[in-house]
C-alpha positions as CSV (number, residue, x, y, z in Angstrom):
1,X,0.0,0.0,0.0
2,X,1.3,3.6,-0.8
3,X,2.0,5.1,2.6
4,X,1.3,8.5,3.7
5,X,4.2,9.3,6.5
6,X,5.2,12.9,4.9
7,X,2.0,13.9,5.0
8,X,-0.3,16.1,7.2
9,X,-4.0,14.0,8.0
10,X,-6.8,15.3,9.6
11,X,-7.9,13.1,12.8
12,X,-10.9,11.6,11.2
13,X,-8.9,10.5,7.7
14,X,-5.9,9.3,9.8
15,X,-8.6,6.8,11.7
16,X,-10.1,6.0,8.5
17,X,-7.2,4.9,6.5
18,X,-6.1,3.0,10.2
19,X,-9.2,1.1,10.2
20,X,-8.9,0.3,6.3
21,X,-5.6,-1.9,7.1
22,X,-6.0,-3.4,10.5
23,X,-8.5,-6.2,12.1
24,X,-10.7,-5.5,14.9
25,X,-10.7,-8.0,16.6
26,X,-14.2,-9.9,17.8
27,X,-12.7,-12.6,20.4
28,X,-15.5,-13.5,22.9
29,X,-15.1,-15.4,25.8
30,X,-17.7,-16.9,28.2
31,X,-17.4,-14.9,31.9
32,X,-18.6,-15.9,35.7
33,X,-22.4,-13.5,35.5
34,X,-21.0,-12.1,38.9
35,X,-17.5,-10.9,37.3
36,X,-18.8,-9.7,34.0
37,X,-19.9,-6.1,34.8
38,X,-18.8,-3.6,32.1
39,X,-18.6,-6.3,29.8
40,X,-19.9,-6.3,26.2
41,X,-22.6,-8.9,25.6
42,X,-21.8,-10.4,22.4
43,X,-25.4,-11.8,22.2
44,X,-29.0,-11.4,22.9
45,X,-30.7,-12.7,25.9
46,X,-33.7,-14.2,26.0
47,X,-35.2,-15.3,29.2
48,X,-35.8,-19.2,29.3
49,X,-38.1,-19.1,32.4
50,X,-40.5,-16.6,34.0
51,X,-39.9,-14.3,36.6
52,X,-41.4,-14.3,39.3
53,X,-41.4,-18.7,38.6
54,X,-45.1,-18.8,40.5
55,X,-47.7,-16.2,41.3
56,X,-46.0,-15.1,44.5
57,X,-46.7,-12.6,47.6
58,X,-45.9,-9.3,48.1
59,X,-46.6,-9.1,51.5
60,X,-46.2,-10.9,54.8
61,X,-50.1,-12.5,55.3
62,X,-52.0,-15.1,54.3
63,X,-52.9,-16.5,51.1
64,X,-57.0,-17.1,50.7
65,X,-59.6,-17.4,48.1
66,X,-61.3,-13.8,47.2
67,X,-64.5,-14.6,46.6
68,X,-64.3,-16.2,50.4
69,X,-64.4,-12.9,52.1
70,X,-67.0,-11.4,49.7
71,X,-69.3,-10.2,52.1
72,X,-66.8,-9.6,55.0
73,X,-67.6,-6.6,57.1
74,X,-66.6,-5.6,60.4
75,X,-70.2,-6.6,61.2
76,X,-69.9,-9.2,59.7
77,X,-66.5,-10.7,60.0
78,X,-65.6,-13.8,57.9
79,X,-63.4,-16.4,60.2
80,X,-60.9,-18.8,57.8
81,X,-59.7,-22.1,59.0
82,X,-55.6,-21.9,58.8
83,X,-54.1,-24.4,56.6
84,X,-51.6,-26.8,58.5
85,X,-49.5,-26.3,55.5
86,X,-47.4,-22.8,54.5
87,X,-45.1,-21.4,52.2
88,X,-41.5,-22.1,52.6
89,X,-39.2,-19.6,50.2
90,X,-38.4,-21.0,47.0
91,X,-40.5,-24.4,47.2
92,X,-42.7,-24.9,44.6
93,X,-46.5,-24.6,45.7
94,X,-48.1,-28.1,46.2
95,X,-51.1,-27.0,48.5
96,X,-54.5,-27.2,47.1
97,X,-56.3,-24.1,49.1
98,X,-59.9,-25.6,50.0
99,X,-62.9,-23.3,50.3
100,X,-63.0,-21.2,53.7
101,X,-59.4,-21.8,54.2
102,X,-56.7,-19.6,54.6
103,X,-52.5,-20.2,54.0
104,X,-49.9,-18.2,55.6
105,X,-47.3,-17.0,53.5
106,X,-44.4,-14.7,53.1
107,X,-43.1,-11.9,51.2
108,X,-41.8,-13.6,48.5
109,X,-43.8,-16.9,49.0
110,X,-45.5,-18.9,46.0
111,X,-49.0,-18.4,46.2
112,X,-51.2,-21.9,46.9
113,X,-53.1,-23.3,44.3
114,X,-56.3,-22.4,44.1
115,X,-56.1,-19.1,45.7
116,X,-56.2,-16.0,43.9
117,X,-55.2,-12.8,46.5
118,X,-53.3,-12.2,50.0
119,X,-54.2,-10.2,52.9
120,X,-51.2,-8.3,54.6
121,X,-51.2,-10.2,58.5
122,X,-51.8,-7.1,60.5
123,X,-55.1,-6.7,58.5
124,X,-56.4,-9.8,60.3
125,X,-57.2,-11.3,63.4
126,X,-55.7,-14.4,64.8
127,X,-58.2,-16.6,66.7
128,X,-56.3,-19.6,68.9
129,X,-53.4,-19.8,66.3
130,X,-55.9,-21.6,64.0
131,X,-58.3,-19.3,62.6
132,X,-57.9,-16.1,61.4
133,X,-60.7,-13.5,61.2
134,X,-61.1,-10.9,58.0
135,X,-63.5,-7.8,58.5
136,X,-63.1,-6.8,54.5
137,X,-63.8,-8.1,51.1
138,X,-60.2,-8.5,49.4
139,X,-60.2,-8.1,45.3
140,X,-59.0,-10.4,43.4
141,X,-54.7,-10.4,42.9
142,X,-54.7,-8.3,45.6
143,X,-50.9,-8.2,46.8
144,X,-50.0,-11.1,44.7
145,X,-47.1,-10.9,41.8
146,X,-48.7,-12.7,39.1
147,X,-46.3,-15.5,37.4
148,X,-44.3,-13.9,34.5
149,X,-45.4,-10.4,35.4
150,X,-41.5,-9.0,35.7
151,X,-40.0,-11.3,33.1
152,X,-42.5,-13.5,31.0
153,X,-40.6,-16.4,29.0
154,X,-39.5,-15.6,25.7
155,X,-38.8,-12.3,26.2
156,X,-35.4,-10.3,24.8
157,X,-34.5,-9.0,27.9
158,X,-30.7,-8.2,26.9
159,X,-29.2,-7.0,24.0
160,X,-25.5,-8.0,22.1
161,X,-23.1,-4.9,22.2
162,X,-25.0,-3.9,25.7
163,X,-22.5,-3.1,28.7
164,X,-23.5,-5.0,31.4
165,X,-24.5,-2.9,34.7
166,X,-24.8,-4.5,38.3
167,X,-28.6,-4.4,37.7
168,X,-28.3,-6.7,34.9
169,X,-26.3,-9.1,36.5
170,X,-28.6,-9.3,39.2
171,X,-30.8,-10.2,35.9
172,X,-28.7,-12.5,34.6
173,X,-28.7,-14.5,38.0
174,X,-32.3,-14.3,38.4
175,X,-33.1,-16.1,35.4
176,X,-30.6,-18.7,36.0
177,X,-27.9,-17.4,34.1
178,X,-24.4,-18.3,36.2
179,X,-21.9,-17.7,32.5
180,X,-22.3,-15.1,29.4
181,X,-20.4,-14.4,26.5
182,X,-19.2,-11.4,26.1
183,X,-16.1,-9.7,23.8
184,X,-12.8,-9.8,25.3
185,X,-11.5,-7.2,26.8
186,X,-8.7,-6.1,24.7
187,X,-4.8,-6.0,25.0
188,X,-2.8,-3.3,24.8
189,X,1.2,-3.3,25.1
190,X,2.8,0.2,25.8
191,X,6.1,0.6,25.1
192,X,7.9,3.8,26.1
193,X,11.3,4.1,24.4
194,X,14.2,6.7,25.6
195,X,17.4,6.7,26.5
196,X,16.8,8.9,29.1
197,X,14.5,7.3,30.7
198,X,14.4,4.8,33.5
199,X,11.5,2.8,35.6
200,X,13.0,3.2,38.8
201,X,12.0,6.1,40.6
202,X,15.2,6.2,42.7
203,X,17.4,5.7,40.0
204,X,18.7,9.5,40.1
205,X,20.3,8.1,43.8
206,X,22.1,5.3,42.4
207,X,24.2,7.0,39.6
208,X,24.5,10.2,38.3
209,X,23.0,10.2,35.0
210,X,20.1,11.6,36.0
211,X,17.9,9.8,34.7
212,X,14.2,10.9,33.7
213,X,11.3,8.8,35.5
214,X,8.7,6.9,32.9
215,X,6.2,8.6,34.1
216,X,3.8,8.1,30.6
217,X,4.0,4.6,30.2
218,X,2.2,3.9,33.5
219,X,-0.1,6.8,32.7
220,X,-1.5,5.6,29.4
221,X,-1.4,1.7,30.9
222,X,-3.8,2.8,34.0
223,X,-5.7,4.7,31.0
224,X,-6.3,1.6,28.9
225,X,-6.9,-0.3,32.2
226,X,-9.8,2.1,33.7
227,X,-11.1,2.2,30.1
228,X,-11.8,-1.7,29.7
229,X,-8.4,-2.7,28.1
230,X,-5.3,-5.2,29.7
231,X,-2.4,-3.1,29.5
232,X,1.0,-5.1,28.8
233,X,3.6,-3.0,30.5
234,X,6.8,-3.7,28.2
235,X,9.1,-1.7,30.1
236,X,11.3,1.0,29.2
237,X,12.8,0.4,25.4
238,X,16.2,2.1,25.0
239,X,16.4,4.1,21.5
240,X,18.5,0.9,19.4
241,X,16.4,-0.5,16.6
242,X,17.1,-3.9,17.3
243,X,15.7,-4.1,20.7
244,X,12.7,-2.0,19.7
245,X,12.0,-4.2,16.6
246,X,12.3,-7.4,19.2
247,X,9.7,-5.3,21.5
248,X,7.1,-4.7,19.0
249,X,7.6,-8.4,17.4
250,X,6.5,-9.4,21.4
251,X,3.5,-7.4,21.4
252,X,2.2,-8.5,17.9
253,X,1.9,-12.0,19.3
254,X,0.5,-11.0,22.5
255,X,-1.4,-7.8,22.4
256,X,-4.6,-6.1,20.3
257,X,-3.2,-3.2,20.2
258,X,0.3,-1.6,20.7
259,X,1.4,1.9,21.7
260,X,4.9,3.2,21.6
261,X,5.5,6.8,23.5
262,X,8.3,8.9,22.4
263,X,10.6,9.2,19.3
264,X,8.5,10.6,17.3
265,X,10.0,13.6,15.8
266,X,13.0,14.4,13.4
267,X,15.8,13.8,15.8
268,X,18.9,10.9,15.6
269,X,17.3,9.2,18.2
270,X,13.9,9.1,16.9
271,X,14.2,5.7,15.3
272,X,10.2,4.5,15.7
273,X,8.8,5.2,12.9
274,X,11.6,3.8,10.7
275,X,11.9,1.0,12.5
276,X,8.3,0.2,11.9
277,X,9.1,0.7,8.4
278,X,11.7,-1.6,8.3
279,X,9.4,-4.1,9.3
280,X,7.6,-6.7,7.2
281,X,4.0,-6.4,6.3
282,X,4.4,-3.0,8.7
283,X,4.3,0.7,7.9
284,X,3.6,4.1,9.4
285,X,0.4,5.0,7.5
286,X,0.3,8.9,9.0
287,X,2.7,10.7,11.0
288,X,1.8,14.2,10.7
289,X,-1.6,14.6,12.4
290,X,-3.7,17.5,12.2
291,X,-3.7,17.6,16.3
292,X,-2.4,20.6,18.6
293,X,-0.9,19.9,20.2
294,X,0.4,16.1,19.5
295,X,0.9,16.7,15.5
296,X,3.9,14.5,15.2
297,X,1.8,11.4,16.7
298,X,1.9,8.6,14.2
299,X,-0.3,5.7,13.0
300,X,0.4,2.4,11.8
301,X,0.0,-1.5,11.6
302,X,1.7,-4.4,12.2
303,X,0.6,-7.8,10.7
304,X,-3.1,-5.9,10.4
305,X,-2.8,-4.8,14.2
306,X,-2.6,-1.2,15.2
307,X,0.3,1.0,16.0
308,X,-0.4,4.4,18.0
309,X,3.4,6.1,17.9
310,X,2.6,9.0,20.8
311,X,4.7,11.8,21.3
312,X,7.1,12.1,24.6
313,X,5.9,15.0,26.1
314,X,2.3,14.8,28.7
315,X,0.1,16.8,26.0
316,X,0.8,14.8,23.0
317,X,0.8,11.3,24.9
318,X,-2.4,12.4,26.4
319,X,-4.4,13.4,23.3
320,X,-3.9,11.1,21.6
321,X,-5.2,8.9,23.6
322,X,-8.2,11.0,23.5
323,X,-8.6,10.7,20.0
324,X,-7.2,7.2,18.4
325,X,-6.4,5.0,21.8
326,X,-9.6,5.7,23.4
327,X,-11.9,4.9,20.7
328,X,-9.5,1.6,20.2
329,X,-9.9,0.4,23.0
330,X,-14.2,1.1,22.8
331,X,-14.4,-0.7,19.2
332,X,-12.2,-3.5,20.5
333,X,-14.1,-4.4,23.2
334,X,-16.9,-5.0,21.5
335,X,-18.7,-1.5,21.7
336,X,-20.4,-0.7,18.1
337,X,-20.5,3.1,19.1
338,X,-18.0,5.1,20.5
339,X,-19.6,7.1,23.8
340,X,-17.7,9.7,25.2
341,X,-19.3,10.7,28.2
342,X,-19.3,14.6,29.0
343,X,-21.3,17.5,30.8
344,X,-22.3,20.6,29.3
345,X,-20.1,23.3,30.7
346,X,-20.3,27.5,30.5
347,X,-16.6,29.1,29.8
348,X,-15.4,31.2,32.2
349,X,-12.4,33.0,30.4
350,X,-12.0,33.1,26.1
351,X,-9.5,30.6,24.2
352,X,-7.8,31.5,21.4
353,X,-6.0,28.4,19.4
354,X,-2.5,28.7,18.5
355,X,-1.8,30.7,15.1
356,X,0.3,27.9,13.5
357,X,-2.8,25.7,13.6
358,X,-5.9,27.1,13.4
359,X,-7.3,24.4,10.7
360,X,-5.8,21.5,13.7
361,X,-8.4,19.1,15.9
362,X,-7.6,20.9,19.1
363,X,-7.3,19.5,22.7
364,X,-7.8,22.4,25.2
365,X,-7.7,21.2,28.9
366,X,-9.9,22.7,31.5
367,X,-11.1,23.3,35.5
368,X,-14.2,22.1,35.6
369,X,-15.9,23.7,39.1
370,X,-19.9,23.3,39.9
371,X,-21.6,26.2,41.3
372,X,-25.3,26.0,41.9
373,X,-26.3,22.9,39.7
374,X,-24.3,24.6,36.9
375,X,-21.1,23.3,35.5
376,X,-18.1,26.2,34.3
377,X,-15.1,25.7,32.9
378,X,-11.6,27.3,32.7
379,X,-9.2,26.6,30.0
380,X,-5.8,26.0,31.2
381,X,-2.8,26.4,29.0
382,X,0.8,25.9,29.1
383,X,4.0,23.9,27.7
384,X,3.1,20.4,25.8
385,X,5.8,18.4,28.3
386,X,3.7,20.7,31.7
387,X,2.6,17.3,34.2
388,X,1.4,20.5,37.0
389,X,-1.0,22.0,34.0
390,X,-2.4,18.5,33.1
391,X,-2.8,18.4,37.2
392,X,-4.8,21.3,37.5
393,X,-7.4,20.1,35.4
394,X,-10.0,17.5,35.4
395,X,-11.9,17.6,31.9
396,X,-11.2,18.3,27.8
397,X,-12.8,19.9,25.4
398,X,-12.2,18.4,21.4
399,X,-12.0,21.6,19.4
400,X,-13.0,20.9,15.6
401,X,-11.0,22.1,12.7
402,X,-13.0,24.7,11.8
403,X,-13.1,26.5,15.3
404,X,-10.5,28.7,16.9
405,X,-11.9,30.6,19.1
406,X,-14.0,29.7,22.3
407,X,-15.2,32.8,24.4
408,X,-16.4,33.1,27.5
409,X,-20.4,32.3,28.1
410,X,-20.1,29.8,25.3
411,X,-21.3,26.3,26.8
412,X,-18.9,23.6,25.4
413,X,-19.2,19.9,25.8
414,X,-16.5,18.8,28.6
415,X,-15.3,15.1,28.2
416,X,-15.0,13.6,31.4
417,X,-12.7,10.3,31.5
418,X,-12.0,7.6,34.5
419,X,-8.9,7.9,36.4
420,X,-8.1,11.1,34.8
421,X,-11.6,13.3,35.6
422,X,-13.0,11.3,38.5
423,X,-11.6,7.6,40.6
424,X,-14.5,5.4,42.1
425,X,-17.3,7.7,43.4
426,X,-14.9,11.1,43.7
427,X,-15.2,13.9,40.9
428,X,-12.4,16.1,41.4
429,X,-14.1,19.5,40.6
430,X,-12.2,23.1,41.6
């Protein structure tokens, strides 16, 4: 194929032509119900049984025959014999109810054969533990939960490409369900190459090269992770072809998808793109992306898998995450849409793009605060390699090309990511 590295692509046509010469992959694998939350369902489900199994009771009582108490009053009370028999959870009824009889029963209980409502226990009167007394007529299905009124057999209940939720495995369980199928989650090797850098953090101590921490690699990895990927840490990669080749040869065999960060640009040292090159049935399809700021970020394929070459410095690594890793990851896992999620903000303060790339996808990185119900954010700028400017924010907004200017009172749609915007339950807002 003719390759495109000396030329600048827009985002979207630098996707494109990736997805035009790699395989996404469609692996399923079947998954405990109870360990599959935020997994894709790679089929439909249809319920094999009803739910609830048996016309059942909502209410602690007893179980009787309506038209029994038709003409119960409290001057004329209506007195049932109790049934020797009662419900026990999760037995299937047996007891035939006889006329004038009454059968106590539990929230939850299967409802008697033969009888037809329930009356709650502190609506009645117990006589000697054996009769109980009822001074109103009850209707027909009153407190009972009729056999297939949830979930009636046959019905789709699930769909494929659905992310499972703790509600629907509780779903799942309920109708008997203990494995699914869903897509796997995909694998992503990150390899961060440098000379300068190291994986210790105490390295500076031990000599005095003064080294500079890998601080990216483990970023992007605990990215992919939050995100629904395996990341495949392959360690620091030292700027020599050979062991880089040897690397990315690794992570064809054992990975989805591979990332390299850093040595990107023009420089001696930059060897990752050529030494993708250099590789059979390989290329670098794009390295000049219309992207500000991560332009020099490269795409490519390996054996019809997909390369992401990110740029060194926080900024770049970051967006393009944003933009190719992050949708990845979505369509690899079996997601047939790509949902971002985000929150409609107000800016606080106008942006101005940078002159050299006004007609660039833009990545501009904001404070998201909430004041009063209302969402605001401030755009924070600064150096591509700044980690303290990527720290003082929490959201991003994608800038198209055709926009350079954001001013203040426009509302903007912030994208709001795991691990970066928010951990577990805490949103970390200014």
């Amino acid at each position: 194929m003719k390759k495109h590295s000396d030329l600048y692509f827009t985002v979207d046509k630098a996707f494109k032509i990736l997805l035009e010469n790699i395989t996404v992959p469609k692996n399923t694998e079947l998954v405990p119900v109870f360990n599959s939350l935020g997994r894709i369902l790679k089929d439909d489900v249809i319920a094999q049984e009803n739910i609830p199994a048996y016309d059942s009771s909502h209410m602690d009582g007893y179980a009787i025959r309506s038209k029994d108490v038709t003409n119960a009053s409290k001057k004329n009370p209506i007195v049932l014999k109790i049934s020797r028999s009662e419900s026990t959870l999760g037995i299937t009824p047996r007891h035939i109810l006889k006329k004038g009889e009454a059968y106590r029963i539990q929230t939850g209980g299967y409802m008697p054969l033969k009888s037809d409502a329930v009356i709650p226990v502190e609506n009645t009167k117990l006589i000697h533990n054996a009769l109980v007394e009822i001074v109103e007529p009850i209707e027909k299905t009153n407190f009972v939960y009729s056999i297939g009124s949830d979930i009636k057999k046959g019905k789709k209940v699930l769909y494929k490409e659905q992310v499972i939720r703790v509600q629907h495995m509780g779903l799942l369980a309920s109708l008997r369900i203990s494995k699914i199928s869903v897509f796997r989650k995909p694998l992503v090797a990150v390899i961060p190459t440098g000379n300068e850098l190291t994986d210790d953090i105490q390295d500076y101590r031990k000599n005095k090269e003064n080294k500079v921490v890998n601080t990216n690699g483990p970023i992007i990895s605990s990215l992919v992770n939050v995100l629904g990927g395996i990341s495949i840490d392959m360690g620091v990669t030292p700027d020599d072809v050979g062991i880089l080749q040897r690397k990315i040869n690794h992570a064809i065999k054992n990975s989805d998808l591979i990332i390299t960060i850093g040595g990107t640009s023009a420089g001696k040292q930059d060897i990752v793109k050529s030494t993708i090159d250099s590789m059979t049935s390989s290329g670098i399809i794009a390295h000049k992306i219309k992207l500000d700021r991560g332009r020099v970020t490269g795409l490519g394929f390996v054996n019809k898998k997909p390369i992401i070459v990110m740029p060194g410095p926080i900024q770049g690594s970051l967006n393009a995450f944003f933009v190719f890793a992050r949708p990845l990851i979505s369509l690899f896992s079996g997601q047939p849409t790509i949902n971002v999620f985000s929150i409609s903000a107000t800016m606080v303060e106008d942006w101005t793009c940078r002159k050299k790339f006004r007609d660039f996808r833009k990545i501009v990185y904001v404070r998201l605060t909430k004041i009063k119900e209302k969402f605001y954010a401030k755009p924070v700028v600064g150096e591509t390699q700044s980690i303290s400017l990527i720290v003082n924010t929490n959201g991003y907004v994608t800038v198209p090309e055709n926009v350079t200017n954001l001013f203040k009172g426009d509302v903007v749609q912030v994208n709001i990511l795991p691990g970066y915007s928010y951990v577990n339950d805490i949103q970390f807002m200014g």
